[in-house]
N, C-alpha and C positions, 0 to 999 in steps of 0.2 A: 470398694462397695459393690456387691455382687446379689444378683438377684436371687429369691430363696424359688428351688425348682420344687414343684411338688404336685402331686397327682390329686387330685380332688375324689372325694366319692360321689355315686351319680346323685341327679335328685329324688332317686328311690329310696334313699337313707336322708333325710331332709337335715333330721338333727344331725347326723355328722357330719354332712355338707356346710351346716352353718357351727359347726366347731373346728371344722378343718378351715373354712373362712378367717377364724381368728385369729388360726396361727399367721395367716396373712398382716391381719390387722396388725399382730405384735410385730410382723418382721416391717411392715412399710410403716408406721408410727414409729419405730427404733431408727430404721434408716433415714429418716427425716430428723437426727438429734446426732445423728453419724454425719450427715451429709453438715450441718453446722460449721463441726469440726475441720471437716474437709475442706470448706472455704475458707476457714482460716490459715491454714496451711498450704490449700495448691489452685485458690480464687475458683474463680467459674468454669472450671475447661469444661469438655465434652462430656468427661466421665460427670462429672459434677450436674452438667445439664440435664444429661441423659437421664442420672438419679433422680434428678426432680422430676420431669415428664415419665418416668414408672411411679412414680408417688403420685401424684397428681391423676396419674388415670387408674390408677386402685382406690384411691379415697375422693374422687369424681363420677366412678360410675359403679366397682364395685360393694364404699362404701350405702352409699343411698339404697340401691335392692338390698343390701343384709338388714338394711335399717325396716325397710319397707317391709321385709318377709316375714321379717319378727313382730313386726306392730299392726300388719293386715293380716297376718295368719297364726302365728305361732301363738302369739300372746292371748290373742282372744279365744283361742281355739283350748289352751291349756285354763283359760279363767273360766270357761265353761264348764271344764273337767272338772276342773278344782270344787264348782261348784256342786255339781251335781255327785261329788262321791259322799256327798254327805258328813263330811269331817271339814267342819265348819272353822273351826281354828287355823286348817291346816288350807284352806282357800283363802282367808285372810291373810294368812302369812304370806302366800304365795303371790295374789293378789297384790299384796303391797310392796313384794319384790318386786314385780313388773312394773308398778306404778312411780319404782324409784328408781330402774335402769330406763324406763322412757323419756324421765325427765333430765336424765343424763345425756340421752341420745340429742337432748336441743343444746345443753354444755356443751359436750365432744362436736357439733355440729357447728358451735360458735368460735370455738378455738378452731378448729379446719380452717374458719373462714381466714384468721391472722395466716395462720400457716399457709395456705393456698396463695395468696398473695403475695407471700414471700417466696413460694417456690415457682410461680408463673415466672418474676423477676429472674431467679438462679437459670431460668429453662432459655431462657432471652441472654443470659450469658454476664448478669448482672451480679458482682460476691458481693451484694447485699448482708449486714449483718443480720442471723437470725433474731428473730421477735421473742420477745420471752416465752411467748405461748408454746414454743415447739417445744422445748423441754415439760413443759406442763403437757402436751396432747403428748409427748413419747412417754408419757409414765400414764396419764389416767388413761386412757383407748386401750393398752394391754389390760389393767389392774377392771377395767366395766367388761370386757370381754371376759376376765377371769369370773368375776362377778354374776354374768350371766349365765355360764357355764354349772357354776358351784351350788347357785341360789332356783337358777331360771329351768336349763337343759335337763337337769337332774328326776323333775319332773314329767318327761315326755312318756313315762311310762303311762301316766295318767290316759294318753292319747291311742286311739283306737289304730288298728292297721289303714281302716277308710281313711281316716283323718290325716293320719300323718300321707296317704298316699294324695290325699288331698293340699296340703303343703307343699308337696313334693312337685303337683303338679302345676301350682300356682308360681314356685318359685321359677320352675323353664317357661312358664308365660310369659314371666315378667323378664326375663332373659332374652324372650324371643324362640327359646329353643320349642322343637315343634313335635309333640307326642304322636304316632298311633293307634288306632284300636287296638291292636295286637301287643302294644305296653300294656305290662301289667298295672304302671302307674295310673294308666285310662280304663281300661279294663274293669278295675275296683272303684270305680268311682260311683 
């Protein structure tokens, strides 16, 4: 079980920042359904531990900001759009995409909770049998990230250059990461 390396884009492309995020989500929700396996055949060793404490701190602090970004920024920011271009069907539509991947985000939130507890145990060094839930969170968290991408991200065209630099710069807030005048992310604002 090996960790997936991969270079992220900055927060000046927000949407591919939060579509490169997913490829995350799908490799640490798959490795959590991999790591299962793995105690059954080689119990709790290091590698075993170790897998869980990278799972547990991508879906402990990475996941909650992508949740946050998308439901204080992204989301409202495109239902505004949606609304104001005047194709009334097509902000309904949209509209009630967002309103059915947020209400997933408290599912996928609930099932974490069984899984998290089971991996805090594996990380203590404990081959705990996995909970049912992991194989449910290793299939739905890819299949709402697909979801959002297909239904949700598709949209961002809707979103102005201010706007999205606006996202862009709420998302390194909430990071911590720390902008200057001379970013064009701050610069446009």
């Amino acid at each position: 079980m090996t960790l997936m390396p991969m270079t992220l884009p900055g927060m000046d492309s927000p949407i591919e920042m939060l579509a490169a995020c997913h490829q995350k989500v799908r490799h640490f929700a798959r490795l959590s359904s991999q790591l299962a396996v793995y105690l059954d055949n080689k119990g709790a060793d290091a590698m075993a531990q170790e897998t869980a404490r990278n799972i547990l701190r991508y879906f402990d602090i990475a996941g909650p900001l992508h949740h946050q970004d998308e439901e204080q920024d992204l989301f409202p920011a495109l239902r505004a759009a949606a609304r104001a271009s005047g194709d009334a069907p097509a902000a309904r539509a949209l509209c009630g995409a967002i309103d059915e991947v947020q209400s997933e985000h408290v599912v996928l939130d609930g099932l974490w909770a069984d899984v998290r507890n089971w991996l805090e145990r594996v990380e203590l060094g404990y081959p705990d049998q996995a909970p049912e839930g992991v194989e449910i969170f290793a299939v739905q968290y890819p299949m709402h990230a697909g979801r959002e991408e297909a239904e949700i991200y598709v949209h961002a065209s809707l979103l102005t250059e201010s706007q999205l630099a606006r996202i862009g710069r709420r998302m390194s807030e909430r990071r911590g990461l720390k902008c200057d005048a001379s970013d064009p992310l701050v610069a446009d604002a």
